[in-house]
C-alpha positions as CSV (number, residue, x, y, z in Angstrom):
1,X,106.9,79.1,-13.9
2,X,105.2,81.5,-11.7
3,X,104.0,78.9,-8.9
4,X,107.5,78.2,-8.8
5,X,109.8,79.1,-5.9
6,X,113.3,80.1,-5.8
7,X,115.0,81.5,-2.3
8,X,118.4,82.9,-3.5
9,X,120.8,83.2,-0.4
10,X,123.1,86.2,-0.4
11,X,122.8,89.1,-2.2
12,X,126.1,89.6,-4.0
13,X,126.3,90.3,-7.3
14,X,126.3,86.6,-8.3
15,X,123.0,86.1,-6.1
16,X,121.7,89.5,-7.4
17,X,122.1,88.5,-11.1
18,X,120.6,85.0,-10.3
19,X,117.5,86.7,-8.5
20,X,117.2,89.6,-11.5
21,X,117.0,86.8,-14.2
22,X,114.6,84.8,-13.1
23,X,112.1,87.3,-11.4
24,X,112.6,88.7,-15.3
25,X,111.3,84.4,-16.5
26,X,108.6,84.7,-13.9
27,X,109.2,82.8,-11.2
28,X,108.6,83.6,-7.6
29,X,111.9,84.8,-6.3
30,X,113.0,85.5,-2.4
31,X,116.7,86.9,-2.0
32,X,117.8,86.8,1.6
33,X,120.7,88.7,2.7
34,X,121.9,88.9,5.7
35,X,123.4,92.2,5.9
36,X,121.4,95.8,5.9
37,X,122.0,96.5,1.8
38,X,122.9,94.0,-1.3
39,X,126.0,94.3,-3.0
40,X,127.9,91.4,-0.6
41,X,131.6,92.7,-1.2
42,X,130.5,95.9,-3.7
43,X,130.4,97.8,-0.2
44,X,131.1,101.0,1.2
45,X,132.1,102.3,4.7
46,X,131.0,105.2,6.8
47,X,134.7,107.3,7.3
48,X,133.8,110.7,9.1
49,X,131.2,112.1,7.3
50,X,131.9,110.3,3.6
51,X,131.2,106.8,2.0
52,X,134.3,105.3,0.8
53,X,134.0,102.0,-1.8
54,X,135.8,99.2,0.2
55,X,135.5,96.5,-2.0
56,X,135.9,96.3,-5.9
57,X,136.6,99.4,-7.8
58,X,137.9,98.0,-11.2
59,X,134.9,98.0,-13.6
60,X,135.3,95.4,-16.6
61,X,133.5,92.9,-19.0
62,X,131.1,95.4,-19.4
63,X,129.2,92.8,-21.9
64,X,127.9,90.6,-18.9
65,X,126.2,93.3,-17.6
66,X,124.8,94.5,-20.9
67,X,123.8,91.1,-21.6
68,X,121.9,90.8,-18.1
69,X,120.0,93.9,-18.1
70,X,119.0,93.1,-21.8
71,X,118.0,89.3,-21.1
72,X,115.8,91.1,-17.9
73,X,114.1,93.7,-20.8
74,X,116.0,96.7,-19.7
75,X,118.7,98.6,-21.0
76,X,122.3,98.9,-19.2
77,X,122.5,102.7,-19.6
78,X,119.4,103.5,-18.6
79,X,120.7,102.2,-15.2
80,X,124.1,102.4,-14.4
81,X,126.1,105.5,-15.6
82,X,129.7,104.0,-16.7
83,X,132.7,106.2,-17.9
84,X,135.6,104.3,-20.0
85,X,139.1,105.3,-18.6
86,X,141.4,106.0,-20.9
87,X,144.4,106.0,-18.2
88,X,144.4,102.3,-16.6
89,X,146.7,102.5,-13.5
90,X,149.6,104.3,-12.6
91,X,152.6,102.2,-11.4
92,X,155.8,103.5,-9.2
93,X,158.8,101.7,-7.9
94,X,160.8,104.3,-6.3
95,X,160.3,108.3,-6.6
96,X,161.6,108.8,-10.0
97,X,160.3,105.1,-11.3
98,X,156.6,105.7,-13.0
99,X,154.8,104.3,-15.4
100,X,151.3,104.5,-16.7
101,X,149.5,102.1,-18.7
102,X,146.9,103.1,-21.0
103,X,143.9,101.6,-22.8
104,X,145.5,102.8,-26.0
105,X,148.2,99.8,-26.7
106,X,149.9,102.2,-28.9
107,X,150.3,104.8,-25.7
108,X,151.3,102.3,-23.5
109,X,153.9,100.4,-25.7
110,X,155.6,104.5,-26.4
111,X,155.3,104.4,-22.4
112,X,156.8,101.3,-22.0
113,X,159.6,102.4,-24.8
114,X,160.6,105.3,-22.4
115,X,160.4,103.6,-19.4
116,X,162.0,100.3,-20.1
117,X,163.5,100.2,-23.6
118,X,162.5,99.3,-26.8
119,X,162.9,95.4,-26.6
120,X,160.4,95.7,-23.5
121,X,158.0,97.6,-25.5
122,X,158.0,95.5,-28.6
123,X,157.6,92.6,-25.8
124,X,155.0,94.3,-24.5
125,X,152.9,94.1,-28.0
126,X,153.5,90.7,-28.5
127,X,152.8,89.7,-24.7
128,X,149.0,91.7,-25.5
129,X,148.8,89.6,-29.1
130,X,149.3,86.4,-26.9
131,X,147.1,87.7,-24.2
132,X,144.2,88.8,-26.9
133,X,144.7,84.9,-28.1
134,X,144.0,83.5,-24.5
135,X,140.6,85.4,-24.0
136,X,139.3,84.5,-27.4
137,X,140.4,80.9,-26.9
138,X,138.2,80.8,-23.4
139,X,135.5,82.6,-23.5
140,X,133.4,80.8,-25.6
141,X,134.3,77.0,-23.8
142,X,134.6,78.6,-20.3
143,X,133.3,81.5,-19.4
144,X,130.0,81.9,-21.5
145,X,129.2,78.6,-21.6
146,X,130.5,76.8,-17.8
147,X,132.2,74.1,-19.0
148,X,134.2,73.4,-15.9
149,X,136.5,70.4,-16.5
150,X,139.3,69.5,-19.4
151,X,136.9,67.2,-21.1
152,X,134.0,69.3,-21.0
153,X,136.4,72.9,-22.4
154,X,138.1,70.1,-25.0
155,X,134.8,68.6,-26.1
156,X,133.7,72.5,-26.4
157,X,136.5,73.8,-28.3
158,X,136.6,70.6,-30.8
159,X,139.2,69.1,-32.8
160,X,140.9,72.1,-34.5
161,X,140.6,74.2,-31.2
162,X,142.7,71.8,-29.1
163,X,146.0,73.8,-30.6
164,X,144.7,76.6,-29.6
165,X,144.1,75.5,-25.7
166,X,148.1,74.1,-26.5
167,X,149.0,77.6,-27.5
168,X,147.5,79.5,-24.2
169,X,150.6,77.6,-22.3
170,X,148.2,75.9,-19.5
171,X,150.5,74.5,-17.6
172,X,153.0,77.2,-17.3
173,X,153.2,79.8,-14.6
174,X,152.0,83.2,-15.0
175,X,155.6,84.6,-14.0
176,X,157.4,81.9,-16.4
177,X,155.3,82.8,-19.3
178,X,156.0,86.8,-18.6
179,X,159.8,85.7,-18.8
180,X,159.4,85.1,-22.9
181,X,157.8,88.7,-23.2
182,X,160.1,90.9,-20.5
183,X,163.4,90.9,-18.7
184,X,162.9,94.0,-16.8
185,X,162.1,93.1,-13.4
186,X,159.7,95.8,-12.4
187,X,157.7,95.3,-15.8
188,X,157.4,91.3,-14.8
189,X,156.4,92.7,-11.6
190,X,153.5,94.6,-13.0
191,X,152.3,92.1,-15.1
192,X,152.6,89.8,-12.4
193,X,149.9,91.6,-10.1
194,X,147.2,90.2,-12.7
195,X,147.4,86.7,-10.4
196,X,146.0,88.9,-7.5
197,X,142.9,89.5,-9.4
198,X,142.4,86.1,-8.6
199,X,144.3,85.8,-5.2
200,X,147.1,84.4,-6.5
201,X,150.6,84.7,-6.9
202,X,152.2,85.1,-9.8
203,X,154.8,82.5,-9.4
204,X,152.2,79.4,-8.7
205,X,149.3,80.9,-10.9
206,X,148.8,79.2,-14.7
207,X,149.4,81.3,-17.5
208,X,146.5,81.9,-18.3
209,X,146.1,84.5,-16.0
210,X,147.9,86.9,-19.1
211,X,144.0,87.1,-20.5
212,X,143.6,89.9,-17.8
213,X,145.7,92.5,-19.9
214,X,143.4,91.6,-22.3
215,X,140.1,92.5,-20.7
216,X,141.6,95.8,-19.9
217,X,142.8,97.1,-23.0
218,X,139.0,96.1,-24.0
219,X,138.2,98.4,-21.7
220,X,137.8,99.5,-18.2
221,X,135.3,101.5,-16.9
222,X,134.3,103.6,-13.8
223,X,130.9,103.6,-12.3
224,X,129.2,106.8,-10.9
225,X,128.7,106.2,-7.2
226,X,131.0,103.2,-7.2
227,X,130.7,99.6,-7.1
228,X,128.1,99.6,-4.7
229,X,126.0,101.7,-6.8
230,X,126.0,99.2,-9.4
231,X,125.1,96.4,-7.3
232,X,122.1,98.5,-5.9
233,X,121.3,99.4,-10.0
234,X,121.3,95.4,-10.6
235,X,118.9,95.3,-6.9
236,X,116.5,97.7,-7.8
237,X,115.5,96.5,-11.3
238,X,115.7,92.7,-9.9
239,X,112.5,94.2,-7.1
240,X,111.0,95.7,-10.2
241,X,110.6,92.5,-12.2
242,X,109.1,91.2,-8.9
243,X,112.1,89.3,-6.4
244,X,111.5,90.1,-2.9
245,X,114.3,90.9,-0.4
246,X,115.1,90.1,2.9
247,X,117.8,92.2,4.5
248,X,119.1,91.0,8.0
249,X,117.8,87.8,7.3
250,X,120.4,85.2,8.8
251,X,119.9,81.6,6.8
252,X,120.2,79.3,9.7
253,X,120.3,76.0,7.3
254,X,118.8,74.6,3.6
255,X,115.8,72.0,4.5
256,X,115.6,68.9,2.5
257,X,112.3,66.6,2.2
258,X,112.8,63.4,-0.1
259,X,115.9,64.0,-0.7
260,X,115.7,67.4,-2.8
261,X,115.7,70.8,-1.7
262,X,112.4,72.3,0.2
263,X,113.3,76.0,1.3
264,X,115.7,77.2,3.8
265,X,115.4,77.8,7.6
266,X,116.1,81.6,9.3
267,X,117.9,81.6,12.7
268,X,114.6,83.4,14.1
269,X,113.4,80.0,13.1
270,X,110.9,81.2,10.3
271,X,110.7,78.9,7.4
272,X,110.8,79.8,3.5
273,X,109.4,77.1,1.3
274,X,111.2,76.9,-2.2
275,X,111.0,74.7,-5.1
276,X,115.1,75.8,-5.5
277,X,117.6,77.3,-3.6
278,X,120.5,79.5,-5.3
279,X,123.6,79.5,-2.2
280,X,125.5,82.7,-3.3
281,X,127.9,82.7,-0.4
282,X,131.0,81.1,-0.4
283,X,132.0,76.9,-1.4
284,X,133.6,76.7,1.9
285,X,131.0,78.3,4.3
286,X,128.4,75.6,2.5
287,X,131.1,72.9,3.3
288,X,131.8,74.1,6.5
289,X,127.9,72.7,7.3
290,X,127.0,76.5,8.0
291,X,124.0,75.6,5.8
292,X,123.5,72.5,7.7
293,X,124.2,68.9,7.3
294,X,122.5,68.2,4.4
295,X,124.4,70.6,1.8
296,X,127.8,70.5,3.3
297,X,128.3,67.6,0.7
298,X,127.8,70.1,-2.1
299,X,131.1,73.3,-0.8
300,X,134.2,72.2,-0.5
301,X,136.8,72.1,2.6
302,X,140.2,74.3,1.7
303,X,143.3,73.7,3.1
304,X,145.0,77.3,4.3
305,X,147.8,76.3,1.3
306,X,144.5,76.3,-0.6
307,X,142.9,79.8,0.0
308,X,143.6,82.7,-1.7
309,X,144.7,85.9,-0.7
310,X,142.9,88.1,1.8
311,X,144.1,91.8,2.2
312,X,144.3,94.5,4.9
313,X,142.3,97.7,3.7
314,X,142.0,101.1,5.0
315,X,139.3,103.3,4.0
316,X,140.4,107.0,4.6
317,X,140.0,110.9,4.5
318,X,142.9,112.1,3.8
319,X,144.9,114.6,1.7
320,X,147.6,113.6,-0.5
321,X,150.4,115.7,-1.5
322,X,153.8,114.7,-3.3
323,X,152.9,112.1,-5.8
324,X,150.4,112.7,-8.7
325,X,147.4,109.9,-7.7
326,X,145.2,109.0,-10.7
327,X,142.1,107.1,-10.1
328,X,143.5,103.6,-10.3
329,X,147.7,103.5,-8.5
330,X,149.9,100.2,-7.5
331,X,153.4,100.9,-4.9
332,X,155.7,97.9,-5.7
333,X,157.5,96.2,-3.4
334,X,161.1,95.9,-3.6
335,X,161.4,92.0,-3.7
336,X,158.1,90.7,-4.8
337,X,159.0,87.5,-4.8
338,X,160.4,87.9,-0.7
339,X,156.4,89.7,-0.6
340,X,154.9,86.4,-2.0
341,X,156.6,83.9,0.1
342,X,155.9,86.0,3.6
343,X,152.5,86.1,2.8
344,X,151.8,82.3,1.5
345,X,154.7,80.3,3.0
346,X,155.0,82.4,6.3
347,X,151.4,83.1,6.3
348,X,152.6,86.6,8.0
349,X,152.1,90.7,6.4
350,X,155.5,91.4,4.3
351,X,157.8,94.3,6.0
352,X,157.8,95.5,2.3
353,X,153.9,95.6,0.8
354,X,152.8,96.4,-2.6
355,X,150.1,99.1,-2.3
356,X,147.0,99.6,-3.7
357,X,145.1,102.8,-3.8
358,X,141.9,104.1,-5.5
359,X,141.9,107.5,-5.2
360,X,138.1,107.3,-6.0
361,X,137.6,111.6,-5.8
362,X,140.0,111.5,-8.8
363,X,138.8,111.0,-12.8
364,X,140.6,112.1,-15.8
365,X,138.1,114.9,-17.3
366,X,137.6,116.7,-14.0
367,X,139.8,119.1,-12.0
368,X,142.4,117.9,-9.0
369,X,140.5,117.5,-5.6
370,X,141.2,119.8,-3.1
371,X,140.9,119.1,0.3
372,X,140.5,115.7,1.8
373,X,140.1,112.9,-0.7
374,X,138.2,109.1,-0.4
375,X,140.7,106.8,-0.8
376,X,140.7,102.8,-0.3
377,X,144.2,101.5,0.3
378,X,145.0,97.4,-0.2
379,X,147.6,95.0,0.6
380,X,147.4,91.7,0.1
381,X,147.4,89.5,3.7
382,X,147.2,85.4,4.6
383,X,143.7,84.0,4.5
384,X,144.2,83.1,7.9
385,X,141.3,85.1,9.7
386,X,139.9,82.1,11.5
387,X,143.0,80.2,12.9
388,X,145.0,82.8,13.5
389,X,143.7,86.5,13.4
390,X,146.0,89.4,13.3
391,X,146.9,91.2,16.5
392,X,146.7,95.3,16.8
393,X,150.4,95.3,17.1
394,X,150.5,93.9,13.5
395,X,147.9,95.9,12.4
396,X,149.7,98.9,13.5
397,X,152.9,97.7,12.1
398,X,151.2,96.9,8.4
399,X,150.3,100.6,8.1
400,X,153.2,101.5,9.7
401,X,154.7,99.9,6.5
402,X,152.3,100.9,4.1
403,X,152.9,104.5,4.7
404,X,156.7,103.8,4.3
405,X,156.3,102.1,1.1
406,X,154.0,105.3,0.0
407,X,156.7,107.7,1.2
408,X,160.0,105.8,-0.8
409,X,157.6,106.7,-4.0
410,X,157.0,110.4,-2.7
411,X,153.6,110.1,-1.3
412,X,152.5,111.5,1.7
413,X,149.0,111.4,3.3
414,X,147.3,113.6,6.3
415,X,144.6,112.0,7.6
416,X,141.5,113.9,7.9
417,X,139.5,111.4,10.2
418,X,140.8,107.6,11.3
419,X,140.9,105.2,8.5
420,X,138.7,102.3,8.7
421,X,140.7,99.0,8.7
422,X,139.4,95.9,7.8
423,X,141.6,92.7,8.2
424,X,140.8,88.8,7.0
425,X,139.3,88.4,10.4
426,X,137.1,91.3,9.8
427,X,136.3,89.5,6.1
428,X,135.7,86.5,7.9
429,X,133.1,88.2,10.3
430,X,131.4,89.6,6.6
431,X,131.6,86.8,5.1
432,X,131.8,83.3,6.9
433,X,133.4,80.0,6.8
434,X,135.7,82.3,4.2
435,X,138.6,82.7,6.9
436,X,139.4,85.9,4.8
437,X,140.1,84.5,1.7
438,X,138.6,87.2,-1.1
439,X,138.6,85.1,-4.1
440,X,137.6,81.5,-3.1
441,X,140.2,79.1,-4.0
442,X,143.4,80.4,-5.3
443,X,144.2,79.0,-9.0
444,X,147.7,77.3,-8.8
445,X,148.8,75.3,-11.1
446,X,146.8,74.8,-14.2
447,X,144.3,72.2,-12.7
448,X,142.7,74.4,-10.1
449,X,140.8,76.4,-12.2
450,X,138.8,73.3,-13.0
451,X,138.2,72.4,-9.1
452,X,135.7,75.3,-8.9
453,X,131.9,73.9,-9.0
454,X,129.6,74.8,-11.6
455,X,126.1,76.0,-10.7
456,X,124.3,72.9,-10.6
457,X,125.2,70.5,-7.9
458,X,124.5,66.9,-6.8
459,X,121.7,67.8,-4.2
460,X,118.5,68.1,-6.6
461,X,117.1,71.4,-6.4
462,X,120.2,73.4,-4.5
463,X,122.5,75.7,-6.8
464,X,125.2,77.7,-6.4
465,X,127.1,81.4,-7.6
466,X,129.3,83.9,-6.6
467,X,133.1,84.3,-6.5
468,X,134.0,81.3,-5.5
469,X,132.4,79.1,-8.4
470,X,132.9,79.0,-11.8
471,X,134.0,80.8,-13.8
472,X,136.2,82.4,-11.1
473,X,136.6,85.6,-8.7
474,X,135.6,89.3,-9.7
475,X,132.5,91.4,-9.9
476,X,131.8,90.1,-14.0
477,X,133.0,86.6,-13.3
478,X,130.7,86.2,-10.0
479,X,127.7,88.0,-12.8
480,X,128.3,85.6,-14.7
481,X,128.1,82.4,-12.5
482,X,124.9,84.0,-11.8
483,X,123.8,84.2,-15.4
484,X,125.0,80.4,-15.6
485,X,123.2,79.1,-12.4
486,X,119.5,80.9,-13.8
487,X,120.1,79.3,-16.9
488,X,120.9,76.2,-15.4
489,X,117.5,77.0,-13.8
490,X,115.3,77.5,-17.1
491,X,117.1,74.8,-18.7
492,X,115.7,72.5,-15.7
493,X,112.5,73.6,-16.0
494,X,111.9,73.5,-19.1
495,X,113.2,70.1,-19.5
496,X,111.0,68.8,-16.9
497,X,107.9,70.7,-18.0
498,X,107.9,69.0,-21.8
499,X,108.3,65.5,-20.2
500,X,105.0,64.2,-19.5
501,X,104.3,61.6,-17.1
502,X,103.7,58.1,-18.9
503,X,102.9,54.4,-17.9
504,X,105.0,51.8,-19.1
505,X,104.4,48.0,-18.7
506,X,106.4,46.5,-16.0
507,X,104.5,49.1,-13.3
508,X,107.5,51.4,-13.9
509,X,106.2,55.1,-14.0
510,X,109.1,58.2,-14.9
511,X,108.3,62.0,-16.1
């Protein structure tokens, strides 16, 4: 295995846990990235004289990260430091309408009680029994072991677990399904955002979606130094088990010889011979052809209707006064539904956004910042950042509108130094062939899950991870397509490697 070469493109967390694995199996392993650090969307941005996370900042499925570090003969906590959060998010409607949702189910259905009513809280227990029921149903079929089509999860699940894929209502909506558990609005609202962990909205995405409650009542975490940190953790120990990086490294194309993979091609025209190439960018930039002709077979081409949502994001300074941030906060929109079908039907920002902020100077054990605080702010945007960018004046407008919504829930910010904004065009510039989309292809209806690829493709020799492939968007999902396309790897290798070439009468030779 040593003599064999593996060029990993991109060095997101999906390419990172690819490259760590198998530099861990022994096998010669080149990860070239095209930007100045890894992490891909775990980033960070200069604002004044501070780094502010500008990517992911919710820290779950702690497992697949366990399980990585320990597959590569290390130990998570001896390099990432990760403290569980006790509060999850806090929620506000108006001034006087809060709402806090804590890892304790008990906590949270008393919260819920006040806030809402008992019927909403005794909904709310059985909406987290059915939601518990969902994970446990697919994470043995889907998410651990890749099975990325109905026959393939059936076949997984057998006989006596086809009632329970019945039971985890796959082709209902995620906001139809929320109507059995809830009637008030705001509390379908907030368990309606899980379909924008995926870039979705909540009145096309399946059902399904309700296993997000789930994974974060198992627990969420928050990583010392952020997101990017972690990537850089995952990075570090990949180079010490003996993968190589290439930082601003542009991949100009995959090269094919025989028809199987041969290396890939840099735009300074340098060539690096592989054995296997692992594409961790995303389906649409390989079927775009920005890997060339010869791989665009293996991406895919989205229609805009197809993409999922992009955001505007501004990374800021600033000092906070009139509402009480906690680390994790979400400013509902008055009409989410009006919200949803500006952004997907229109394909224009909503007058009325539902804001994100993660006040990221803020934990529960330590004292109230004072001063200026880090803070990423996010609203969800059209994937249209090739076709039609936004223009400054809209730009302006959205956080014209952002701070409005901020200020009907008593929040007001002073800005220390200018935010830095980043809009789908700018995420299209990061990451191409995207056109802004964050998560790939949005999951709508229940059939779209299963139109991700898996990590092995049709081209011999050429695999693929990251965000948009199975099992789906987010930092432990894109882990884990990583972890699926190394095994896929080993499993190739080592089939080949006990086959032993053999002559048969007829002149027909095979390994």
């Amino acid at each position: 295995m040593a003599q064999e070469r593996v060029v990993v493109i991109g060095a997101g967390i999906g390419g990172l846990a690819t490259a760590l694995r198998l530099a861990h199996a022994g096998l010669a392993v080149t990860v070239v990235e095209r930007a100045a650090q890894p992490g891909g969307k775990m980033a960070s941005r200069s604002v004044g004289a501070k780094r502010v996370e500008s990517g992911p900042t919710v820290f779950t499925m702690r497992w697949v990260f366990e399980e990585l570090f320990a597959e590569s003969g290390a130990c998570f906590e001896h390099h990432a430091r990760a403290e569980p959060a006790g509060l999850l998010a806090r929620h506000a409607w108006t001034r006087h309408e809060r709402l806090d949702l804590s890892a304790d189910l008990d906590t949270s259905a008393a919260a819920i009680d006040a806030f809402a009513g008992l019927r909403e809280a005794e909904g709310y227990r059985r909406f987290c029994a059915r939601s518990a029921e969902i994970y446990r149903t697919l994470e043995g079929p889907f998410i651990r072991e890749g099975r990325t089509g109905p026959a393939g999860l059936a076949q997984r699940v057998g006989i006596s677990g086809l009632g329970d894929l019945w039971r985890i209502q796959p082709f209902s909506t995620l906001w139809s399904a929320l109507g059995g558990f809830f009637r008030d609005p705001r509390l379908l609202q907030l368990f309606g955002r899980y379909a924008t962990y995926c870039g979705a909205s909540p009145f096309t995405a399946p059902a399904t979606l309700m296993l997000v409650a789930h994974v974060e009542q198992v627990g969420v975490w928050t990583v010392a130094g952020g997101m990017s940190a972690l990537a850089k953790a995952v990075a570090d120990l990949a180079t010490e088990r003996g993968a190589t990086f290439r930082y601003g490294a542009h991949v100009d194309r995959i090269v094919t010889e025989g028809g199987r993979v041969s290396g890939v091609l840099l735009a300074d025209g340098e060539r690096i011979p592989a054995d296997r190439v692992v594409c961790n960018a995303d389906a649409t930039a390989l079927g775009a052809g920005l890997f060339g002709p010869e791989a665009a077979p293996m991406g895919e081409r989205l229609a805009p209707a197809e993409r999922s949502l992009s955001a505007v994001t501004l990374c800021a300074d600033a000092v906070p006064s009139g509402f009480p941030l906690a680390h994790h906060n979400v400013f509902f929109s008055g009409d989410y539904r009006a919200e949803f079908d500006t952004i997907l039907r229109r394909r224009r920002l909503p007058d009325d956004p539902t804001v994100y902020i993660c006040a990221q100077d803020r934990t529960e054990a330590g004292p109230e910042p004072t001063g200026p605080e880090r803070l990423l702010m996010l609203v969800n945007a059209p994937a249209g950042g090739r076709e039609r960018p936004l223009t400054p004046s809209e730009i302006e407008t959205c956080a014209t509108n952002l701070s409005r919504r901020l200020e009907a829930c008593g929040l007001t910010l002073a800005m220390a130094s200018p935010p830095v904004v980043t809009d789908p065009a700018g995420f299209e510039r990061h990451f191409p062939g995207s056109a802004g989309a964050l998560y790939g292809r949005a999951p709508q209806g229940w059939a779209s899950t299963f139109k991700r690829a898996g990590a092995r493709t049709a081209l011999p020799g050429l695999y693929l991870a990251g965000g948009s492939i199975h099992p789906g968007p987010g930092v432990p999902m894109a882990a884990q397509s990583g972890r699926l396309a190394a095994a896929a790897i080993l499993q190739d290798l080592d089939s080949t490697a006990r086959s032993r070439k053999t002559a048969m009468r007829g002149g027909t030779s095979m390994r």
